[in-house]
N, C-alpha and C positions, 0 to 999 in steps of 0.2 A: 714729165711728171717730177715734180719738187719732192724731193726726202724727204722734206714732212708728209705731203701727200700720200707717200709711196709708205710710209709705217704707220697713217693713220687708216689706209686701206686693210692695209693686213692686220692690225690690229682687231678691221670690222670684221674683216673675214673667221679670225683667228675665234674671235668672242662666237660667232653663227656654229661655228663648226663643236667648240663646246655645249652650246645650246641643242642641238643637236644627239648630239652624244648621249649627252646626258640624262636626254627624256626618250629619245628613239633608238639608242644604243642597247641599254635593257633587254627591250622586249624584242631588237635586232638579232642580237647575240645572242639571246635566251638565256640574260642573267639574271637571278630574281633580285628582283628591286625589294629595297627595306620597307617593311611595313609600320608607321608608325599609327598609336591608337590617340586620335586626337581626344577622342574623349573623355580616355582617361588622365589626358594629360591636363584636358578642360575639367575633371572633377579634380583632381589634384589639387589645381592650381583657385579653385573656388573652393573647396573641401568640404562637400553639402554632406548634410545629416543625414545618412538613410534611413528612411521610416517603412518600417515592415509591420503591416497587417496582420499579425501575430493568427487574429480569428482564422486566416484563410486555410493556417493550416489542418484545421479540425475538418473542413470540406476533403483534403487531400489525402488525410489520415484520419478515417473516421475512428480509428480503436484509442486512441490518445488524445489527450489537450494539453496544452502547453500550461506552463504556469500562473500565465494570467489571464487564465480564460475560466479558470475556476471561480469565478466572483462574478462570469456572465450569465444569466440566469437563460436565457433562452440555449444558449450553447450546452449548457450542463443538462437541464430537460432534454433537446435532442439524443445527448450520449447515454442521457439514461435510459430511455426507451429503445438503443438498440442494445442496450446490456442487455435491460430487462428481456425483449424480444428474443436476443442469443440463447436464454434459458431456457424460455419456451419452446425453443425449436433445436434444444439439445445441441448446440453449436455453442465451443468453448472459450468462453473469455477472454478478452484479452488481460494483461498483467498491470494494471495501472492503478496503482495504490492512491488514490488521491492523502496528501500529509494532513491534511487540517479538512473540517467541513467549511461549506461556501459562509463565508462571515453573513452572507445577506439571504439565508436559508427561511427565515422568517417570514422572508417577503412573498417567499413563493408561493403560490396559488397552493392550498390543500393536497390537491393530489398529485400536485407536480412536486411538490416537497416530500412526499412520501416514495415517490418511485424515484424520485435524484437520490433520498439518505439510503435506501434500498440499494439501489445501485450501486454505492458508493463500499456499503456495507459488504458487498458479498466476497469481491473479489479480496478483502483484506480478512475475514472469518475463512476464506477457502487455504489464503498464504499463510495466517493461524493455524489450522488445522495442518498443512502438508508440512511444516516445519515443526510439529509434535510427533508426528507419523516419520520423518525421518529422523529425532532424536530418539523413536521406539526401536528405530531399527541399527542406530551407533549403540543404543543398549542391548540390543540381542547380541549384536558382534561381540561387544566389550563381554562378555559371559562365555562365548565361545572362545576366546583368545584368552580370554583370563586376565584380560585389559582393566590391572585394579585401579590406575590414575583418574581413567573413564566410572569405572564405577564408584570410585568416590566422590568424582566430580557431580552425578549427575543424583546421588543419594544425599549432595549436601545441596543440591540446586530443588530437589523435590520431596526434602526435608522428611526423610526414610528415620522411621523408627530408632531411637536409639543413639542417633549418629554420630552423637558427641562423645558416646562412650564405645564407641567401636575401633580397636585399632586393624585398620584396613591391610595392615602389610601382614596380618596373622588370623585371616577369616579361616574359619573351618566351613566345612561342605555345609552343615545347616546354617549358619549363619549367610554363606551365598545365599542360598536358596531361601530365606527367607526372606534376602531383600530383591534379591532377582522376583518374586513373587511380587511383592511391593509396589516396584515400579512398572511391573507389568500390569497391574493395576492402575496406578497412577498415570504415565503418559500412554497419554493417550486423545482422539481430538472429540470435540463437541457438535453437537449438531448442527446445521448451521441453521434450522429454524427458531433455535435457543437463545443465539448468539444477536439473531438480529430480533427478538424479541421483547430480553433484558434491553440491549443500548436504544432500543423505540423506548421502553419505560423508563431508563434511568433518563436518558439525555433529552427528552420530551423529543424527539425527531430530529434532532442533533441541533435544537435550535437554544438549549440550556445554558448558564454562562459556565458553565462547570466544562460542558464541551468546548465552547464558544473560544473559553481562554485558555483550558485546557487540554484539550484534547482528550478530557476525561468522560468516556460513554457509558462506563457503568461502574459509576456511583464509589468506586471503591476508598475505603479510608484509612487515612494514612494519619499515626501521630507525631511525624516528623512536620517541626514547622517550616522547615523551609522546604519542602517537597510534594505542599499542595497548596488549595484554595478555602481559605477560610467561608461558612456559610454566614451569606445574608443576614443580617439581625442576631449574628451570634458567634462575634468575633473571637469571645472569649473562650471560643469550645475546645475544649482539649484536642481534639481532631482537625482534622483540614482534610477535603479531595483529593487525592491524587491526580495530579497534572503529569503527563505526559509530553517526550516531545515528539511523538507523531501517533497520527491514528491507530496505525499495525502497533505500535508499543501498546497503547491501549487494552486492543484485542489481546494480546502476546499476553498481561497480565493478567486479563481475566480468564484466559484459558489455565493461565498457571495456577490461577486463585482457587478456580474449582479443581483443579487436580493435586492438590496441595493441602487444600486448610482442611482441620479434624471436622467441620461442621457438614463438610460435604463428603464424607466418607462412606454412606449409605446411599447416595450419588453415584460413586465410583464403583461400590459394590456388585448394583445394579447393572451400570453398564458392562461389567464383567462379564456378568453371568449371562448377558444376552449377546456377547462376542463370544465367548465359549461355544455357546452352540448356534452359532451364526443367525443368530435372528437381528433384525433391524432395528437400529435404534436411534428412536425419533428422541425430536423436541418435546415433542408434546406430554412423552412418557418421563421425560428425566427431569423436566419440571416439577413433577411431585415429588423431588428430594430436594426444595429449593426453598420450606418453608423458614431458613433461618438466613437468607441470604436479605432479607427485611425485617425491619423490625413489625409490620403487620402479620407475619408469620404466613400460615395458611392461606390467608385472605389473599399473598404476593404470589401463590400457586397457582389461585385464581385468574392473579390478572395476568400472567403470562399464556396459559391456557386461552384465553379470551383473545389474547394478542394475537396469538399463534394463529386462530381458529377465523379470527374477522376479516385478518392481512392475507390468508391465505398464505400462509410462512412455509408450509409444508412442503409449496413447493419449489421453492429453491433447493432442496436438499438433492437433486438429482446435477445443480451446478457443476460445472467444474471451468479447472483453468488452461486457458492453451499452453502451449508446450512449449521450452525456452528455446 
């Protein structure tokens, strides 16, 4: 055998014995062989768009929707008849503030636009309410500790008698006590068959452009011009709506509004005297302190009464929210 011969032999041999090795050595030895992911190496190297089904997740997680699934009218009906359904069977809500109403609320069918804005409505008048009930209870404490920063804070937030002329760092015992009295009057929450009463009548069903652009559901007026929405055919009004930038802001307001302004002070009186001695207190009752919250007066007592009384409002007030 010729040297060339004799090194292109071994050569072949040489090349088989790494061939060898290299695929039957591994699993010979029992060395783990490297895994590579050809497919992601194959989407890398193409860099395809992922497109996610966003809808699928409302099947997966029925208590939530994603962001833009709020403008799906059949998705939003689904969600809201298991709100609505969770009421009626005393099982508590999930925590899902929807920010804005569905821009295409109009479209809906009558009764499916009344139980979506319903739906929508309760869980942010429930997160209204629990967040006036715990700054009722930062004001007990603030009075027990003698927490005057707190108590000044929340006598200049719910515009407590006098406030301008009180210096807070030199209150005598009646001066506490008559504003501790105050605000114990004052915060305090609202019904919720009141709450979704008003925002059916101001907001027409949340389908109003005052809602629509604003996020404003009930009606309230503002003479700052740059802080609402001028009305329709009467640009030159010295007023404008108040705009919001989310729904709970909304709420948040209108709860402030009635525990706040002088006009509803026989409003507050009332509910007083019916938490004094723990008796119940509806919508239906605290509307008839509500004739100056319209300019029809009486007649807007009426039509929340009406409201209350057709939608069966009443009984949402046994709602509540699930737990964080």
């Amino acid at each position: 055998m010729s040297l060339y011969r004799y090194h292109e032999s071994l050569f072949l041999i040489i090349t088989i014995l790494l061939f060898l090795i290299g695929f039957l050595g591994p699993k010979f030895w029992k060395i783990p062989q490297p895994l590579f992911n050809f497919k992601a190496i194959q989407n890398n190297l193409s860099n395809p768009v992922v497109s996610i089904d966003r809808l699928n997740l409302f099947y997966s997680n029925n208590n939530y929707l994603s962001s833009d699934q709020f403008n799906n009218k059949d998705v939003v009906f689904n969600w809201s008849k298991m709100i609505l359904n969770y009421v009626t069977n005393d099982v508590p809500i999930p925590r899902m503030y929807f920010p804005y109403i569905p821009k295409n609320i109009s479209q809906y069918k009558t009764n499916n636009r009344k139980s979506a804005f319903i739906a929508i409505l309760i869980p942010l008048a429930l997160r209204a309410n629990e967040l006036v009930l715990e700054e009722r209870k930062l004001m007990k404490i603030a009075f027990s500790t003698n927490n005057i920063y707190q108590i000044e804070r929340l006598s200049k937030k719910y515009k407590v008698k006098n406030f301008k002329k009180l210096n807070f760092s030199k209150l005598n015992r009646s001066e506490l006590r008559n504003i501790r009295l105050e605000l114990l009057s004052k915060i305090n929450s609202i019904p919720i068959s009141l709450i979704l009463a008003q925002s059916i009548i101001e907001s027409g069903w949340g389908a109003s452009r005052f809602a629509q652009e604003g996020n404003a559901l009930f009606g309230q007026w503002t003479w700052k011009n740059d802080d609402g929405i001028k009305p329709k055919g009467n640009l030159d009004a010295n007023f404008s709506v108040k705009n919001f930038d989310s729904l709970l802001d909304s709420v948040n307001s209108y709860i402030l509004n009635l525990n706040t302004h002088k006009a509803y002070k026989a409003l507050r009186n009332f509910r007083t005297s019916q938490y004094n001695v723990g008796k119940k207190i509806t919508g239906n009752d605290m509307a008839n302190f509500l004739n100056k919250y319209a300019e029809i007066g009486f007649q807007y007592v009426t039509k929340i009464k009406n409201m209350i009384e057709k939608n069966q409002l009443s009984k949402y007030e046994k709602s509540n929210l699930a737990t964080f």
